[in-house]
C-alpha positions in Angstrom: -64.3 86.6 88.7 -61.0 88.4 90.0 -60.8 89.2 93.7 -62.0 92.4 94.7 -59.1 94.5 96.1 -59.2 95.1 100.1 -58.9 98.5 100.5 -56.6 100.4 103.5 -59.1 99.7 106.6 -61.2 103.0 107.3 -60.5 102.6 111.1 -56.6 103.2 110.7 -57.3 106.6 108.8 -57.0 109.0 112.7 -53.7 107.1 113.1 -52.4 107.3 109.3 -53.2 111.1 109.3 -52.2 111.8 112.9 -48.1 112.6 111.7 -49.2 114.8 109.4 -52.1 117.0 111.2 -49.7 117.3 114.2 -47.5 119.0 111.8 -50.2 121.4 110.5 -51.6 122.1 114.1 -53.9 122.1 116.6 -57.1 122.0 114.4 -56.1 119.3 112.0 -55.3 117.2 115.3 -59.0 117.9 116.9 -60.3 117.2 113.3 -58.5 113.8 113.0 -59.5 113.3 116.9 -63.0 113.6 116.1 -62.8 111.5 113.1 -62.0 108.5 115.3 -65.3 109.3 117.3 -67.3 109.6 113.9 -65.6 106.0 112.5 -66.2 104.7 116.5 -70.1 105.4 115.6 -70.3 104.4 112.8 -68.2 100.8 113.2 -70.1 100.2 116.4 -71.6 96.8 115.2 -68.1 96.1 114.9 -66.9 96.7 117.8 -66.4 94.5 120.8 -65.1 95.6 124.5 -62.5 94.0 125.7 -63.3 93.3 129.6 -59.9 93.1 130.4 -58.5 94.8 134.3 -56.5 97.4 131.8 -59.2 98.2 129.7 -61.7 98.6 132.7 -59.0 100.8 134.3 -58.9 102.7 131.1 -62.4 103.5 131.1 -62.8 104.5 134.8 -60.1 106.5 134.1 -62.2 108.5 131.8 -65.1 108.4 134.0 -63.7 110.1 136.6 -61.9 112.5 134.6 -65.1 113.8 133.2 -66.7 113.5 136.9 -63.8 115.8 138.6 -64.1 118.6 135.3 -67.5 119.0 136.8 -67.4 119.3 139.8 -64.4 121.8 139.7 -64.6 125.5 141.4 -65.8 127.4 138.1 -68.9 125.2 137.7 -70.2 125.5 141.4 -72.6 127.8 140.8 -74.0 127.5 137.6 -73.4 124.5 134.9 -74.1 125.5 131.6 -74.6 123.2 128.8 -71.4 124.0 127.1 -69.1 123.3 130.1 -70.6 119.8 130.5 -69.9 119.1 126.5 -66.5 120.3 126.7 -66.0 118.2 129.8 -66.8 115.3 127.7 -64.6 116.2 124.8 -61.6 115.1 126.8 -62.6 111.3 125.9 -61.7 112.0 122.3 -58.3 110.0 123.6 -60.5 107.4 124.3 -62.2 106.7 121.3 -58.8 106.9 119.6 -57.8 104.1 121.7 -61.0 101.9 121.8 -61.4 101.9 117.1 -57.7 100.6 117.5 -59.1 97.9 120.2 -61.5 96.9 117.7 -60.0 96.7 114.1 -59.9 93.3 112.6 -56.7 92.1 112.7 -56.1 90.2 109.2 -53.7 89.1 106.6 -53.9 92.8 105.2 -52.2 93.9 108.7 -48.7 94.2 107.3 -49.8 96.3 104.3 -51.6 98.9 106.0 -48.5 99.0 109.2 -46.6 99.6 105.9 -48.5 102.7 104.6 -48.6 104.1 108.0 -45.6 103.9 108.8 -44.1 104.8 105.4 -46.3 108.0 105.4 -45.3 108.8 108.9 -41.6 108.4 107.5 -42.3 110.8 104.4 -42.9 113.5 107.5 -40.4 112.6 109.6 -38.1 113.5 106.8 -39.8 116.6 106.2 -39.4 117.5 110.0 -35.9 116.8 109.9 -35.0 118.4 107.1 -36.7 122.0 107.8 -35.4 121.5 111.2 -32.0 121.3 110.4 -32.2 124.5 107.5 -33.2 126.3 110.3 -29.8 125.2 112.6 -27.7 126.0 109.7 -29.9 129.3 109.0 -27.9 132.7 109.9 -30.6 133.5 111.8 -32.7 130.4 113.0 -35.4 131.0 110.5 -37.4 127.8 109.1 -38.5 127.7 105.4 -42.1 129.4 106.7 -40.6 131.8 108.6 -40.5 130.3 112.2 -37.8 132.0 114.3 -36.4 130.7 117.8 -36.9 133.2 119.8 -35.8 133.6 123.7 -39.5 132.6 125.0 -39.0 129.4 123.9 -35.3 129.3 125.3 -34.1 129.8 121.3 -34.9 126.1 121.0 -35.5 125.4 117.0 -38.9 125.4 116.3 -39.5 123.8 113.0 -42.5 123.5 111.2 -44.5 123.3 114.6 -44.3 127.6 115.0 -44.8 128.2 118.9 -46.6 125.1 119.9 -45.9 122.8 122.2 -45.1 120.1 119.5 -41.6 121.3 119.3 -39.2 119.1 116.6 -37.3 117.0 119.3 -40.4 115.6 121.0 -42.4 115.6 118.0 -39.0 113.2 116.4 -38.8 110.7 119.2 -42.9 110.3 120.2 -43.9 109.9 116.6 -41.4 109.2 113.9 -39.2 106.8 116.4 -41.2 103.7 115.1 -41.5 104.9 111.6 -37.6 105.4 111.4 -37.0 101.4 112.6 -39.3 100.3 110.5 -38.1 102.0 107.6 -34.5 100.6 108.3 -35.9 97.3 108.8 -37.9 97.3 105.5 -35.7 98.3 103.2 -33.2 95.5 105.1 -35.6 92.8 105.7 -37.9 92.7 103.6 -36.6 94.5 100.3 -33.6 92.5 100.9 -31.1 95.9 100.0 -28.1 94.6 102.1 -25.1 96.4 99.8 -22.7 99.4 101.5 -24.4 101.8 99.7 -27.6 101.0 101.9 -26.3 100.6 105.0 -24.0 104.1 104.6 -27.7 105.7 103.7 -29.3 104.1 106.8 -26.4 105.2 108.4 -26.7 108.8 107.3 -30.2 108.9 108.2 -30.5 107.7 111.5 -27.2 110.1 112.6 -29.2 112.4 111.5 -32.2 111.9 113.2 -30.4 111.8 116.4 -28.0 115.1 115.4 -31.3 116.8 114.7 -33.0 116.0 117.8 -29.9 116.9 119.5 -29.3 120.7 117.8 -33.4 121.1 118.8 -32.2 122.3 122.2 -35.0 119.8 123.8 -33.2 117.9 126.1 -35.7 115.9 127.4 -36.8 114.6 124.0 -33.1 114.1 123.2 -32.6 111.8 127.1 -35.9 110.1 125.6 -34.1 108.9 122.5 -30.9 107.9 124.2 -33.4 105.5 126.2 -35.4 104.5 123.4 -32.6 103.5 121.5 -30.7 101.5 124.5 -34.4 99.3 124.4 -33.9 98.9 121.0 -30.3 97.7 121.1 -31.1 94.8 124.1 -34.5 93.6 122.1 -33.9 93.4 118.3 -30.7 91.5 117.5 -31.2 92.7 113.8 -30.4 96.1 114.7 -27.9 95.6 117.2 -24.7 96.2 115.8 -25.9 98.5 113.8 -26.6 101.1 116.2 -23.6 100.1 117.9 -21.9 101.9 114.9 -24.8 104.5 114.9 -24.0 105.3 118.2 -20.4 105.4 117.9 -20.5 108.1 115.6 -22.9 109.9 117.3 -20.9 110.4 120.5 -18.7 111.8 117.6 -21.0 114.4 116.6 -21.9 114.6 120.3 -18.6 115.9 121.9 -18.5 117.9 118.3 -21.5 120.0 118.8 -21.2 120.4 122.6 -17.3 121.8 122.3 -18.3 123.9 119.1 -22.1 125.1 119.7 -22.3 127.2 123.2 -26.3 127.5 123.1 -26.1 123.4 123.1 -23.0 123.3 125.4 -25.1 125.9 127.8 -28.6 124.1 127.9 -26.8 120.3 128.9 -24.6 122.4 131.9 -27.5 124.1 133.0 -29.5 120.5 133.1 -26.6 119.1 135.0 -26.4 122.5 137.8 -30.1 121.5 138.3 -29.2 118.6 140.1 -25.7 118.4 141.1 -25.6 122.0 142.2 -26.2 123.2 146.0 -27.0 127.1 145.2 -28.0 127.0 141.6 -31.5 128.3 140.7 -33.0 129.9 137.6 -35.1 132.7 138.9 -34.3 136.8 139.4 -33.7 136.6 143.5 -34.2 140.6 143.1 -38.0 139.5 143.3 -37.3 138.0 146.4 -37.7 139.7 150.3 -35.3 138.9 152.7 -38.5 136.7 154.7 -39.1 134.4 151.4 -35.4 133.1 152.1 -37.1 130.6 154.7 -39.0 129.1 151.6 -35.5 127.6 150.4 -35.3 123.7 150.1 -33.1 121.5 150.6 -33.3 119.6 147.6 -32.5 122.3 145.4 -34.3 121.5 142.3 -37.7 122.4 144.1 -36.0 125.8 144.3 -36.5 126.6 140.3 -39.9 126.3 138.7 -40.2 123.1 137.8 -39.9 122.3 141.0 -42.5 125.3 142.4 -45.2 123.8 139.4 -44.8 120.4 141.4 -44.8 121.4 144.9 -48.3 123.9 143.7 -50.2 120.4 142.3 -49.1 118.5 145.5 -50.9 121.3 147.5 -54.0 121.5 144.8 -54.1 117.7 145.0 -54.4 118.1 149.1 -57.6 120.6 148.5 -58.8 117.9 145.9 -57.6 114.2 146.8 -60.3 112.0 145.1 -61.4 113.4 142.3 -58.8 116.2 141.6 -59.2 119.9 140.8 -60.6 119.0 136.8 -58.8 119.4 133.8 -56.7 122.8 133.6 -57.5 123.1 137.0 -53.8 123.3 137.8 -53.8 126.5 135.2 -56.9 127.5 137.2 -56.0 127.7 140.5 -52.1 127.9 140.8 -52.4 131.5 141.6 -54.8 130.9 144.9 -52.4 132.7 147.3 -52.5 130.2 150.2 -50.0 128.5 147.6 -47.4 131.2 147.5 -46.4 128.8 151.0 -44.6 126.3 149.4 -41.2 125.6 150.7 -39.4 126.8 147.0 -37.8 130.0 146.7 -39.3 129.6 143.0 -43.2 130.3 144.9 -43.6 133.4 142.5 -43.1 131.0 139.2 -45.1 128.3 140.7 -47.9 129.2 137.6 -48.2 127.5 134.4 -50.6 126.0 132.1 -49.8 122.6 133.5 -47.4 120.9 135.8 -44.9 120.2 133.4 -45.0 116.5 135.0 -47.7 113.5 134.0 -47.6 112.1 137.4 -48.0 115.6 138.8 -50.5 116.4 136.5 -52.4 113.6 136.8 -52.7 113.7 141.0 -53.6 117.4 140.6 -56.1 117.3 138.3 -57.7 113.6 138.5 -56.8 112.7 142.1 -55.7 109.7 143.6 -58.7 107.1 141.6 -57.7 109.3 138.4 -54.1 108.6 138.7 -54.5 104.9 139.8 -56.4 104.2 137.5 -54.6 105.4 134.4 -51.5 104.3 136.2 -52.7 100.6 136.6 -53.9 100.6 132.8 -50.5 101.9 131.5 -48.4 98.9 134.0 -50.9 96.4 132.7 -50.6 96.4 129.0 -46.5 97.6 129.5 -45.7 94.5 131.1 -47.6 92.5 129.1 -46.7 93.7 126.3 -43.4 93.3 127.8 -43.9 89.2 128.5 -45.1 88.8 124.9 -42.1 90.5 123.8 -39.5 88.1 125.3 -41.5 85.4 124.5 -41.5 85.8 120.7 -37.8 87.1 120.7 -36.6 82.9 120.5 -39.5 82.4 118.1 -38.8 82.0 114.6 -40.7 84.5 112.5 -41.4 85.5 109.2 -39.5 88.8 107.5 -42.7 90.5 108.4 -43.2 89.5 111.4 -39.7 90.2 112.2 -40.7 94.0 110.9 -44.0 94.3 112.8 -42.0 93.0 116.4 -39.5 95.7 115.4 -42.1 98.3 115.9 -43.3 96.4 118.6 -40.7 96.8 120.6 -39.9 100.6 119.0 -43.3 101.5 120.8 -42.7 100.0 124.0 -39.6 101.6 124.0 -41.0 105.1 123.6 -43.9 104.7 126.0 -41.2 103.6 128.6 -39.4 107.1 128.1 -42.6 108.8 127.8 -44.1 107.6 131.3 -40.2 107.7 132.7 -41.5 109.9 135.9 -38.2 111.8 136.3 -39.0 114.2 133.1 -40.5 117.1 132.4 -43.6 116.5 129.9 -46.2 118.3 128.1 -49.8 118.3 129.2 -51.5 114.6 128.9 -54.9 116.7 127.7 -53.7 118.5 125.0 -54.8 118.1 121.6 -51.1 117.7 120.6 -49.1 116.5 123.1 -52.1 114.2 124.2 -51.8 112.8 121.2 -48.5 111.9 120.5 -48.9 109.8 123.9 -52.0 108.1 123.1 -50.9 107.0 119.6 -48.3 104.9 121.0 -50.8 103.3 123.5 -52.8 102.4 120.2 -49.7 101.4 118.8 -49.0 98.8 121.6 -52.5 97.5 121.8 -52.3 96.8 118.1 -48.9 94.8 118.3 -50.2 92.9 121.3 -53.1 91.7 119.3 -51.7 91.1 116.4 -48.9 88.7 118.2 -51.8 87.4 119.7 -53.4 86.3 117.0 -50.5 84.4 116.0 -49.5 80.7 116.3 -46.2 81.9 118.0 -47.4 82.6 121.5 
């Protein structure tokens, strides 16, 4: 009898479709979230807990997450049902991470790595192109209608509307990996070495970084300068080619920066933020002449960012152990005994989270929440890290070569995500949330894959 066909494993589906229903928007994410829970349930004969120190970490993280929502000021005094099931919704990021724990890691690995990845490279082209027809738009309209607008600092918005998932962060935390491994796969393994491929590859990954540039996020854009020097000192295959890449990007660079004065304006103002003595970006009429004693020193503190981390230092003082909960930040940020903080930024100390992961994650889980995260994310970095090295002076197959590529692709972007000198989007958020924990699933699946191996 012929072989019966293995079909794409059921437990990669949240991951395959992830891309995509970040795209589309917050429900398709919770609906892709709580498929992982559904397929965690229903492969639980499958599935086997890995007592490692990370993973134990990883789950007392979650523990005490749900513990500190709970016991937060607006459920002293009464607990209803549905804030103890919404308390518990936050693990969703966990079950994400555990069904990619415990997927079978077999020979089919490399063809379903290749339809996630491919798919996830299908909408990273589709990001990049309506992201750049609304650069080149009059006036900054995408093809549904999306405008930047000055509440968003007129950065391009592209098929994300107002969210949170803006093109530049959306570009670097998910399609990153997909764009190495598309380079790598149609070098390595379909073996298309002529000019006219290279020029393409060329053209496409000057692009991606031109578009992530002209997106006006600057963070995302520092991100992918860092992601991309990882890349350059771990895959040889790559090297020289984004050697060139990057030569004609500083090109492009000095280019837009001369000729565009919204891009010219967002880098100078980055720069004043921490080079400058006196430069803040708040309206000093709302100030009185006693505020002025707020001013500090280090001058960044003096502008909001710098207010929404001095607020959850102070919140994390009321809360130390277990935090103030999840949005607790949002929720008690305008408590007036914080208008003391020593920034002249007090007034703009309020926002729906910290703008910081680190900040966030001492505000609202406490010390145990933040060591314990923290300790999980060091753990299987260096590891990973180790393994990584190690099978660089290994001889491996053309896939193998492929899979250390994205490998080393998502090490490379969880670095510059946990980087702790950034401004970030919330760690709980349906998108942002999970465009963080896809990478840890990412990583986990490299490592055991490699682990699985002969080569270590």
């Amino acid at each position: 009898m012929p072989e019966k066909k293995i079909k794409f494993n059921i437990v990669f589906f949240p991951i395959l479709f992830l891309p995509l229903s970040i795209i589309i928007g917050q429900s398709a994410v919770s609906l892709t979230l709580i498929s992982s829970v559904i397929i965690f349930i229903f492969k639980k004969k499958d599935v086997v807990f890995d007592t490692s120190i990370e993973n134990l970490c990883l789950l007392f993280f979650f523990i005490i997450l749900i513990i500190g929502t709970l016991l937060k000021n607006d459920y002293n005094e009464n607990i209803g049902l549905k804030n103890i099931i919404s308390s518990f919704l936050y693990t969703k990021f966990l079950f994400l991470y555990l069904i990619s724990s415990s997927s079978i890691i077999n020979d089919r690995f490399f063809k379903d790595i290749k339809i996630i990845f491919l798919f996830s490279f299908v909408c990273l082209i589709f990001v990049l192109l309506d992201t750049l027809f609304q650069y080149f738009h009059p006036e900054k309209i995408d093809i549904f209608g999306y405008k930047a607008v000055g509440q968003n600092a007129f950065r391009l918005t592209g098929p994300f509307g107002f969210n949170e998932a803006i093109p530049g962060a959306y570009m670097i935390k998910i399609s990153f990996i997909s764009l190495i491994f598309f380079n790598l796969y149609l070098i390595d393994y379909l073996k298309l070495k002529t000019i006219y491929v290279y020029v393409f590859l060329a053209t496409l990954n000057l692009s991606y970084f031109f578009t992530i540039l002209i997106s006006g996020e600057r963070i995302s854009f520092l991100m992918a300068m860092l992601s991309s020097l990882i890349i350059l000192i771990f895959i040889k295959r790559l090297r020289a080619f984004f050697v060139i890449v990057g030569f004609l990007f500083i090109l492009c660079f000095t280019y837009i920066v001369a000729s565009d004065k919204y891009i010219k304006s967002r880098y100078i103002i980055l720069t004043k933020y921490f080079t400058s003595n006196d430069f803040v970006t708040i309206d000093e009429k709302m100030l009185k002449k006693e505020d002025y004693i707020k001013r500090n020193d280090f001058n960044f503190l003096n502008n909001q960012w710098g207010a929404h981390y001095l607020t959850s230092i102070e919140i994390f003082k009321d809360n130390p152990y277990f935090g103030s909960g999840i949005k607790g930040f949002r929720n008690n940020c305008g408590k007036s005994k914080y208008e003391n903080i020593k920034s002249l930024a007090y007034y703009k100390r309020c926002s729906s989270h910290p703008h910081n992961l680190y900040f966030e994650l001492i505000s609202e889980t406490g010390i145990l929440g933040l060591l314990s995260i923290f300790t999980f994310a060091i753990l299987i970095i260096f590891k990973s890290l180790k393994l990584i090295i190690n099978l660089n002076s290994k001889n491996l197959s053309s896939q193998d070569r492929i899979i250390l590529s994205c490998f080393v692709a998502t090490f490379a972007v969880l670095i510059s995500i946990l980087w702790p000198l950034r401004s970030s989007g919330s760690l709980f958020s349906n998108l942002n949330g999970s465009m963080i924990w896809i990478s840890f699933c990412f990583l986990n699946l490299f490592y055991r894959y490699f682990k699985s191996k002969v080569y270590h």
